[in-house]
N, C-alpha and C positions, 0 to 999 in steps of 0.2 A: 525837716528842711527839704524843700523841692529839689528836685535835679536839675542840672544846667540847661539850660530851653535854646534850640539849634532855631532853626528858622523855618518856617512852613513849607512844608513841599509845593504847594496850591498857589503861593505869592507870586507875583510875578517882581524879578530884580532886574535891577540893570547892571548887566556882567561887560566883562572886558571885550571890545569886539577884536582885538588881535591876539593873537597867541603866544606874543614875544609879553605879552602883558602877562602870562600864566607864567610864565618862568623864572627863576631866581637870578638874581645877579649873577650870584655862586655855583648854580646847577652845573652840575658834571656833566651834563650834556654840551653845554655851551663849550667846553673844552672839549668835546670829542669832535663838535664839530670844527672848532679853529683848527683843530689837529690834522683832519682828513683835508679841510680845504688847503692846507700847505703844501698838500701831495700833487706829484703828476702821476698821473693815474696812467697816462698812457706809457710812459716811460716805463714806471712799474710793471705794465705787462697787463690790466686790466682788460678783461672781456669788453666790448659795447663803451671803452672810455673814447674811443670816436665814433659815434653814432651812421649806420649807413644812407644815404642821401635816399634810399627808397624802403618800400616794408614797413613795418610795425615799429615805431620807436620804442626803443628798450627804457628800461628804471637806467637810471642814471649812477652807475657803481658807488660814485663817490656815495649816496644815500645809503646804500644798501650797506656798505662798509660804517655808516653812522650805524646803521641799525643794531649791525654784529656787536660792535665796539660797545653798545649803550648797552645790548641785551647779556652780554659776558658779565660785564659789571654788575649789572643787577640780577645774574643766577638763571637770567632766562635763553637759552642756548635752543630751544627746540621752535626748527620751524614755523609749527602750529602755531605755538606761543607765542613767537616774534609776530605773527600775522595777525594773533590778537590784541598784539600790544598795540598794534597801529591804527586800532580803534579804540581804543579805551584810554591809554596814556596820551596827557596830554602833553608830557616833554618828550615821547615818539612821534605824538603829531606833529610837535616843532621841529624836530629831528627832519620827518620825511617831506614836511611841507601838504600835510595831509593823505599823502598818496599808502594805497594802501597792495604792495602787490600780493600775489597767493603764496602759499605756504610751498608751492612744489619751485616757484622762483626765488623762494627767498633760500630754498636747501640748496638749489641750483650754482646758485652765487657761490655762496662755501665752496662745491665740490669743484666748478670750473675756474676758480681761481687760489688754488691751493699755493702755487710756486708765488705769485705776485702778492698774499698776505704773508708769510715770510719775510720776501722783499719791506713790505711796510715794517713790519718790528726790527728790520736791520734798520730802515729809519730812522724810526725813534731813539733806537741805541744811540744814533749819531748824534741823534739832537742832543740826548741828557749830557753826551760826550761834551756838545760845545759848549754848554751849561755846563758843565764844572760839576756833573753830580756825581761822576767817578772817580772814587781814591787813588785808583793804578798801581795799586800797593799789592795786593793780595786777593784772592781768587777762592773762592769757594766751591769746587767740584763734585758734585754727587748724582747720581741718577735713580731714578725709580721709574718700577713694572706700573703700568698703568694698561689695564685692561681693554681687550678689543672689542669692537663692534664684532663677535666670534664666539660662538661654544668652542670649549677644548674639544667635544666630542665631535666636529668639523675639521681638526688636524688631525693626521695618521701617520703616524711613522711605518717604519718595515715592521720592525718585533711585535707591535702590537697588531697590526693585520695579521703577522704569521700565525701569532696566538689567537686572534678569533678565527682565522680558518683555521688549525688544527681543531678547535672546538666544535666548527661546523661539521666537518670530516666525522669526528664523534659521533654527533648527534645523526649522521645520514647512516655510517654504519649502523647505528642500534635500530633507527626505524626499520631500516634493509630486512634488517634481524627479523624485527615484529612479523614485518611481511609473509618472509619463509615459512615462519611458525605460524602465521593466519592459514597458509596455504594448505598444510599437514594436517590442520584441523577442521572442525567443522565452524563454519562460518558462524553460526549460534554460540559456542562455547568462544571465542574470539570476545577479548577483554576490549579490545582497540577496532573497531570496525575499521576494512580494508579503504574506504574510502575517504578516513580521517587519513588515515595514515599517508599514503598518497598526495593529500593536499599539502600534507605538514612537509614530505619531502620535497615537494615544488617549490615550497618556500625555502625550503634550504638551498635546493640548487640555486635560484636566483640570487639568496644572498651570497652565497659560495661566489659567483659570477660577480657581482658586482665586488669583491674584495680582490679578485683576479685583476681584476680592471684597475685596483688602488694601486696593489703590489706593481705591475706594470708602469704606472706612471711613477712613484716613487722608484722604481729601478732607473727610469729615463730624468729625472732631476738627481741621478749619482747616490739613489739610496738614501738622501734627505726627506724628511718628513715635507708633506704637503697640505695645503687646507684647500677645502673645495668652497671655502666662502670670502673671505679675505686672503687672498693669497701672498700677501706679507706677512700677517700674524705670525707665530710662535709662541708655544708651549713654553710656559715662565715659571717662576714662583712671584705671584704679586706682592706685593710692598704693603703690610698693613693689614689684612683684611683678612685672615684668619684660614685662605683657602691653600692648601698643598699646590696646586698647579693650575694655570688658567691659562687661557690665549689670552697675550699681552702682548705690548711694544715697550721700550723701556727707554724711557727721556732722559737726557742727561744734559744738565745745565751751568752754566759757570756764572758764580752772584760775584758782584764786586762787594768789596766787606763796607764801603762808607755810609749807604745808604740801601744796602740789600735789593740792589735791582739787579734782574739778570740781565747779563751782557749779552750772551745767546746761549742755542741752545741746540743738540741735536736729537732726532729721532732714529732709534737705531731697531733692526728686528733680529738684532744677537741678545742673549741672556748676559755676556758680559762685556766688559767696558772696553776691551783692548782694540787700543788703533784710533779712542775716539779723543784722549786726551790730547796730542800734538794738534790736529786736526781743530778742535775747542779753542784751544788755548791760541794759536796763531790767528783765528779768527778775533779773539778778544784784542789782543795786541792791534789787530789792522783798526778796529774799531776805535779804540783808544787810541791809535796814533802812541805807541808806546813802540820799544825791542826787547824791553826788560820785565818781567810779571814775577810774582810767588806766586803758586798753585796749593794749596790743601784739598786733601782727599784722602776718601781709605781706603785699606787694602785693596779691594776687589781693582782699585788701578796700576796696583804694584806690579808693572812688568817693564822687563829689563829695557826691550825696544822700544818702548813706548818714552820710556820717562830718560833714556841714553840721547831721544830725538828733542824731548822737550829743555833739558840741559844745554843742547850744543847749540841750540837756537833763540834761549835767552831766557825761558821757562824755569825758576827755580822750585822744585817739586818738592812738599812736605807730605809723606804720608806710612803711616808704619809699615812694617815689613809682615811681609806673608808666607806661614812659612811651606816651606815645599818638604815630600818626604817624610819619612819616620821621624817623631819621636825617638831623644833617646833615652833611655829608663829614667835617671840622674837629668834634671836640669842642671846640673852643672853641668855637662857634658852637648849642652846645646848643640846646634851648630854655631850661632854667632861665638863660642868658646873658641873657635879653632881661628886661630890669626894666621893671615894670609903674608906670605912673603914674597912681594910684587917683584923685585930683582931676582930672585932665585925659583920663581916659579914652584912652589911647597907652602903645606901648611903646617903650622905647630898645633900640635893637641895641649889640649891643658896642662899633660903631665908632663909634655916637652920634646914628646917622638916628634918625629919629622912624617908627614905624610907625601911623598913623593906622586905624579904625574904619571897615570897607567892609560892603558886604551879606553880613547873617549867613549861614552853612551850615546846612543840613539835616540832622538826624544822621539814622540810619537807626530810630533809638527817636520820632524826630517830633519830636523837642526840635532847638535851635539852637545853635549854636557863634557869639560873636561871632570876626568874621574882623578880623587887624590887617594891612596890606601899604603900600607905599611904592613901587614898581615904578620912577618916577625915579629914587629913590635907590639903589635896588637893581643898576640899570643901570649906573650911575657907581661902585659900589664896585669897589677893586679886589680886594677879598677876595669879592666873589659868585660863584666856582666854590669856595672853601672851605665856602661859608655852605649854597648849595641847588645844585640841579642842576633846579629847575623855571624854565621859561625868564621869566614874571609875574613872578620875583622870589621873596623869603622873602614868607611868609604864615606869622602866630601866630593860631592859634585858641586862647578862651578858653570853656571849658567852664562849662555853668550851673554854679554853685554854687563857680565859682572860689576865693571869696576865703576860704573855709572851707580847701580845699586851700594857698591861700600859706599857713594858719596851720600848719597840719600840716608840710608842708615845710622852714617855716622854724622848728618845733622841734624837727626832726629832724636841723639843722644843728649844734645846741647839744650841748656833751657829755652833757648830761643825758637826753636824746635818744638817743644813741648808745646811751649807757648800756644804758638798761631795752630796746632794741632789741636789745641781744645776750644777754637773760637771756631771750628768747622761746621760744629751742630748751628753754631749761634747765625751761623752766613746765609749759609745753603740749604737748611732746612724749612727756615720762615717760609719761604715761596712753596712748598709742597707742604707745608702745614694751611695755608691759606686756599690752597687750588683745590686740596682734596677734603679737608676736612673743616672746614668753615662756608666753602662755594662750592662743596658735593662736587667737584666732577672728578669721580675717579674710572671713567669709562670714556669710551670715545663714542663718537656717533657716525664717522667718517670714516670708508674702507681702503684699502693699500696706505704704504707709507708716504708716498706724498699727501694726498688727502688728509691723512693723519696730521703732517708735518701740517698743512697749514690750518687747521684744528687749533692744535696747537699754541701756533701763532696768536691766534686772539686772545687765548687764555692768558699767556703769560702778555702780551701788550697790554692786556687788560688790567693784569697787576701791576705792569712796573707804571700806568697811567693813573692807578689806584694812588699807588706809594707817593708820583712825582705830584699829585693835587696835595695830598695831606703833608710833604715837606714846601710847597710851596704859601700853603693856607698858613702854616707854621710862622714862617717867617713873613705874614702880610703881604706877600706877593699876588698881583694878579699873573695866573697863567696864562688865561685869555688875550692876553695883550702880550704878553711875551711870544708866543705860538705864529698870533697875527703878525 
């Protein structure tokens, strides 16, 4: 049986002469561009969205913003690529109207309008908003390390400069050494000729000097680490990818649970979460046009200030407890064992001593811990090598902003509680299963955290534009005309 027969190379046909004839009804492009043309670009903050009356006219943003848009979606993020797409694709040509700029204006674009792509994805928030495609009900919070355009071996902290100069110091005293002992001897019988040696210690000096130079700047930013290549980056543990530490930024996103789009999102150059959930979650609310949210999330955002501000402001927070402090031998002997008595300022142990209110602790952030301890009674139990193994006896420290955490805690006792605690993986995760490992981008290409931030930006517009074609193709909806 023959193979299917294509058509001759050599034939001459007659093809479509407009470009809108190469396109689908349905082409996802045809929605990126209803999308950007809805935008005011100058409003936005757009570079060149008002063209200057003399000079070189500029690409036209709004294009180049089709481009990014079309090239996220389809995996293609690098420059080059995007400049090859605009000869080859014929729904980039439709896209740009054939215009084909270079590869150093199309990275350009990205990097000088970092703040005003941001701007665009709080757009479309808004739109899905007036669409109806958020539930308002509950919140999906989680972040992940995602990798810099940065070797770790470009951040330095103090200890580890300390440690390679003292190894330098080493290595100059022992050559020092060779020296002496070349000198005492006869230059023939000499294992190390004088003028290896020599060169090898010029090398040292200089590196010796340039680590003088690190320690100095690191003393002048307060003894924090610095990079000498992205100067936002930070030393992480990445999310996924099997390495102990990397230079990372760590994204932190909040998914509405009806339709898994994310509402927004921040770029943060801490390792951990604190300070970003109030901040998150008030932004969802402005978006939504809401007062009232549920948040899930886990541990790593269990802190007392953080979730005391997102309570009093209408954030209702689900997320397990984490715990602080020693173990104590006996699980029964927890700390959630000891029940707090809010009128009379004291805790019960499980066996029913009363632990009384001693001088508060120090934390190492400057704030106070009150301390509770009972040391007589401590003495006399006969369950005290189950309870602690510190000779004073048990001690409960209560954390500022305690009584924010019993609420939390004890809703997360409740099945209702449990509940939306195990739809978290189901919210929050999708959008970072699809960005990193289905659309490969677990790296950035953009340096500092603005640049980064609007990175970013595309990526996830790129999804929740993803997500809003396949629920609206769902229910036979044209998007394209709802947009327009």
């Amino acid at each position: 049986m023959p193979y299917i027969k294509g058509e001759n190379r050599d034939q001459f046909t007659f093809i479509p002469l407009c470009l809108d004839d190469y396109i689908e009804e349905d082409s996802i492009c045809r929605v990126v561009r209803a999308f950007v043309e809805c935008l005011d670009m100058k409003t936005l903050g757009f570079r060149y969205a008002e063209p200057k009356e003399t000079g070189r006219p500029p690409y036209d943003p709004a294009s180049m913003l089709m481009l990014y848009l079309y090239g996220y979606q389809n995996q293609v993020r690098s420059s080059r690529r995007l400049h090859a797409e605009t000869k080859r694709n014929v729904e980039v040509m439709w896209l740009m109207e054939k215009v084909t700029p270079d590869d150093k204006t199309i990275c350009n674009f990205r990097k000088d309008n970092a703040a005003a792509l941001k701007k665009v994805f709080r757009e479309f928030s808004l739109w899905c908003n007036r669409q109806g495609l958020y539930g308002k009900e509950l919140l999906g919070v989680d972040g992940t390390k995602i990798r810099a355009n940065n070797s770790r071996k470009n951040i330095h902290s103090q200890k580890y400069e300390e440690k390679k100069l003292a190894t330098v110091e080493k290595k100059i005293d022992r050559y020092i050494a060779m020296l002496e002992k070349n000198d005492t001897e006869e230059q023939i019988e000499a294992k190390i000729p004088t003028e290896a040696i020599v060169n090898a210690l010029n090398r040292l000096y200089e590196k010796k000097e340039k680590i003088n130079v690190l320690l100095e700047r690191i003393a002048d930013n307060g003894g924090n680490e610095i990079s000498t290549v992205d100067p936002d980056a930070h030393i992480m543990h990445p999310s996924g990818d099997g390495r102990n530490l990397d230079a990372c930024y760590n994204v932190i996103t909040a998914v509405d649970e009806k339709h898994k789009l994310i509402a927004d999102f921040e770029v943060s150059t801490c390792p951990d979460e604190k300070g970003i959930l109030p901040t998150l979650t008030e932004n969802v609310k402005e978006i939504m046009g809401v007062t009232e949210i549920s948040a899930v999330a886990d541990k790593g955002f269990y802190d007392g200030e953080d979730i005391e501000n997102c309570e009093t402001n209408g954030t209702v927070c689900y997320m397990p407890k984490a715990e602080n402090g020693r173990l104590a031998p006996d699980p029964k002997y927890s700390h959630d064992k000891f029940k707090y008595d809010k009128e009379n300022d004291y805790y019960i142990c499980p066996e029913g001593s009363i632990l009384y209110s001693r001088k508060p602790r120090k934390r190492k952030d400057g704030k106070y811990n009150r301390a509770y301890t009972n040391a007589a009674a401590c003495h006399k139990c006969p369950c005290y090598a189950q309870c602690t193994t510190d000779k004073r006896g048990r001690e409960i420290q209560r954390v500022p902003n305690q009584d924010a955490l019993d609420i939390v805690d004890a809703r997360m006792r409740t099945e209702d509680g449990r509940t939306k605690f195990r739809k978290r993986k189901q919210i929050v995760e999708h959008p970072f299963g699809t960005m990193k490992y289905v659309w490969g981008y677990r790296n950035f290409l953009c340096r500092s955290v603005e640049k980064v931030t609007g990175e970013q930006s595309l990526v996830f517009l790129a999804y929740n534009l993803r997500r809003v074609i396949n629920i609206f193709k769902e229910n036979g909806t044209n998007l394209q005309e709802i947009m327009a």
